[in-house]
Steps between C-alpha positions, in 0.01 A plus 500: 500500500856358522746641681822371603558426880639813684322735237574843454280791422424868632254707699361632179621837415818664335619768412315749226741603212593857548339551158150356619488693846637723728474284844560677868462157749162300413363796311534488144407817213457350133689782274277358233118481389249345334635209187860647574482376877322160398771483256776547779363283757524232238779548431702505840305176577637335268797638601506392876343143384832453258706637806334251734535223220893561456607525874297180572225561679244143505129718584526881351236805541467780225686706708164736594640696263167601427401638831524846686446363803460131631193574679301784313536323150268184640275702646445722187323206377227537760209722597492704838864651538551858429847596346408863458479618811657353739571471914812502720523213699710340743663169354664242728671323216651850427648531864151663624645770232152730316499451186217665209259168427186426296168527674220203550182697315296187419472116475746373395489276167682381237424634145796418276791294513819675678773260409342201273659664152856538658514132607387395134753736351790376722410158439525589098832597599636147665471156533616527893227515793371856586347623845327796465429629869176743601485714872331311772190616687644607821795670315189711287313573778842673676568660180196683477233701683173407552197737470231236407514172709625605799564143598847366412373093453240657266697653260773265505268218415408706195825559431521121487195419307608775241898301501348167451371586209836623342695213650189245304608699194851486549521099573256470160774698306759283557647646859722257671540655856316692697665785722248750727746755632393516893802744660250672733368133685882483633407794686140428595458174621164566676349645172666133326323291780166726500409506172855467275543133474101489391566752260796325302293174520213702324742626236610114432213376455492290196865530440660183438858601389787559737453774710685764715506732780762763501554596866808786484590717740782807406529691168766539333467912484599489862306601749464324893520072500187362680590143571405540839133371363652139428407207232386222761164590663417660110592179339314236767167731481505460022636153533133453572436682166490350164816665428778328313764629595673750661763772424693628795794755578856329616781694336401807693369400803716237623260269594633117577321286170384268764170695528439306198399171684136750519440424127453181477504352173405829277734687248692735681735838305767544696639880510861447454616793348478885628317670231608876591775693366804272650763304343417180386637240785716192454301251344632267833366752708176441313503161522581441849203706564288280349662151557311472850172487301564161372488394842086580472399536150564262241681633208182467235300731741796773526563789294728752557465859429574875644329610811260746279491670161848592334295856312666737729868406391684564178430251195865350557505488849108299523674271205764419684281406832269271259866326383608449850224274564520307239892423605396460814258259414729314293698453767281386766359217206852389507467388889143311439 
C-alpha cells in the first residue's frame, strides 16, 4: 500500500442517497428489494468511491452503503443471533439508553461471508487503497443480549473466531486496511483488559496487512459525551495487542495530542474533524489541531480523518468534511 505521508481517509461510512434509504441516526430502511436494491447499492458505491476519488481522499471505503446497520449486517453472516425477536437492553455506548437488540440463541459461527463481495466490488471500482472495517467483539457483545453463553469472554471469543475468518477472506481479496470498530471498549476498560484485548488478538490472527482499532466515543445524532472514560489506560492495556494501529477521538474531546507518545511506533487516525451536523471549521483550525501530533507520530504512520462515520449528515455536508481533510493535510505536508 502507498500512501502519502499525512494520509487522509474516513471512518468508513457516508451518507445513503435519499433514493437508496430513508436513514433516522445509524438506522437505515432500504426503499428497495431484491435485484433493484443490489442494483442501487452498486450504484451509490460507485458513487461515494468517485466522490472520495475527486475531493482527494489517499485510502477510501465503499461508503457502507450497503449496510442497515454497522453492527447487525456482520453478524448476519453468522449463526446464533436472533433478529426476530428481540430484547431491550441497557447500552453504555448509547448513554446507558434501552434500546430493542438481537438475542444470543446459539454458538456462534460463521457461515457466509458478510463483507468479502463489497470489498471486491469497491476495489473494481478504484485503483486507491480501501479499508473495509467489521464491529469488534466487545462492541458485539454490548450490542446484543445473550441467552446462550452466559459468559461474556465466551461469546466474544466466538465472535472473534467467527471475524477472523472474514478478515482472512478480506486480506485474500485484495483488502488493504483493516478497521474493527471497538466504540464500546472506550467505555469498558475492565471488559478490554479481561478478555477484550485477547479477543481482538484472536480476530488478527493471521492477518498480515495494516490493521486498525477504531476507539470513538460521541455520535454524531447527539446524545450525552462520555470522555470521562479516557484513551490512556485503554491504549497502554492493546499496545500489548497485535494491533496496528489505533484510531482515536480529538476534534471532540479536546484531548492534548501528546497522549500519543502511548503509541509508539504504530499507525495512528487522528479524528480531526467533527463528523455531526456542524459547519465545516477553518481548515487552520483543523490543522492546528493536528500539528501537535507530529511531535509523536511520524508523518508515514498518521492519517487523518473525522472522529466517526459522516452517514448521519447530509451528502454535501459529509463531502465537504472528507475535503477539509484533505486541505488540511495539504497544509500540514507543507511544514514537513
Amino acid at each position: 500500500m502507498n500512501l502519502p505521508p499525512i494520509a487522509t481517509t474516513t471512518i468508513g461510512s457516508f451518507p445513503r442517497p435519499r433514493w437508496l434509504a430513508d436513514q433516522e441516526r445509524s438506522e437505515v430502511t432500504f426503499r428497495l428489494e431484491g435485484n433493484a436494491l443490489s442494483e442501487a447499492q452498486d450504484d451509490a458505491t460507485r458513487i461515494i468511491l468517485n466522490e472520495q476519488e475527486r475531493v482527494g481522499l489517499d485510502l477510501l471505503t465503499d461508503g457502507e452503503q450497503r449496510r442497515p446497520q454497522f453492527i447487525y449486517h456482520v453478524l448476519s453472516s453468522m449463526d446464533g443471533f436472533d433478529f426476530a425477536k428481540r430484547h431491550a437492553k441497557a447500552i453504555r455506548r448509547r448513554s446507558d439508553v434501552e434500546r430493542m437488540v438481537p438475542r444470543v440463541v446459539g454458538p456462534v459461527r460463521r457461515f457466509a461471508p458478510a463483507v468479502v463481495s463489497d470489498l471486491r466490488f469497491a476495489k473494481a471500482q478504484t485503483s486507491r487503497p480501501v479499508k473495509m472495517a467489521v464491529p469488534g467483539p466487545v462492541t458485539v457483545v454490548d450490542s446484543t443480549y445473550d441467552e446462550f453463553y452466559r459468559d461474556e469472554a465466551a461469546l466474544a471469543m466466538d465472535v472473534a473466531a467467527a471475524l477472523n475468518q472474514e478478515l482472512r477472506e478480506l486480506e485474500a481479496a485484495g483488502c488493504d486496511v483493516i478497521q474493527i470498530d471497538e466504540p464500546a471498549m472506550t467505555r469498558y476498560h475492565e471488559k478490554a483488559a479481561a478478555y477484550g484485548a485477547r479477543a481482538l488478538d484472536r480476530c488478527l490472527e493471521g492477518i498480515t496487512i495494516p490493521t486498525i482499532v477504531h476507539l470513538c466515543y460521541g455520535y454524531p445524532g447527539g446524545g450525552k459525551r462520555q470522555h470521562e472514560y479516557e484513551y490512556p489506560e485503554l491504549i497502554s492495556l492493546l499496545m500489548r495487542s497485535r494491533i496496528g494501529g489505533f484510531s482515536l477521538e480529538f476534534a471532540r474531546s479536546g484531548y492534548d495530542p501528546a497522549l500519543l507518545k502511548l503509541c509508539g511506533d504504530r499507525l495512528v487516525v487522528f479524528g480531526s474533524v467533527d463528523p455531526g451536523d456542524t459547519p465545516p471549521e477553518p481548515v487552520e483550525k483543523v490543522v492546528a489541531r493536528v500539528r501537535p501530533a507530529l511531535d509523536y507520530v511520524k508523518p508515514s504512520l498518521l492519517l487523518l480523518a473525522p472522529d466517526c462515520g459522516l452517514m448521519t449528515i447530509s451528502r454535501e455536508l459529509a463531502m465537504a468534511k472528507a475535503a477539509l481533510l484533505v486541505q488540511a493535510a495539504r497544509k500540514l505536508r507543507q511544514t514537513l
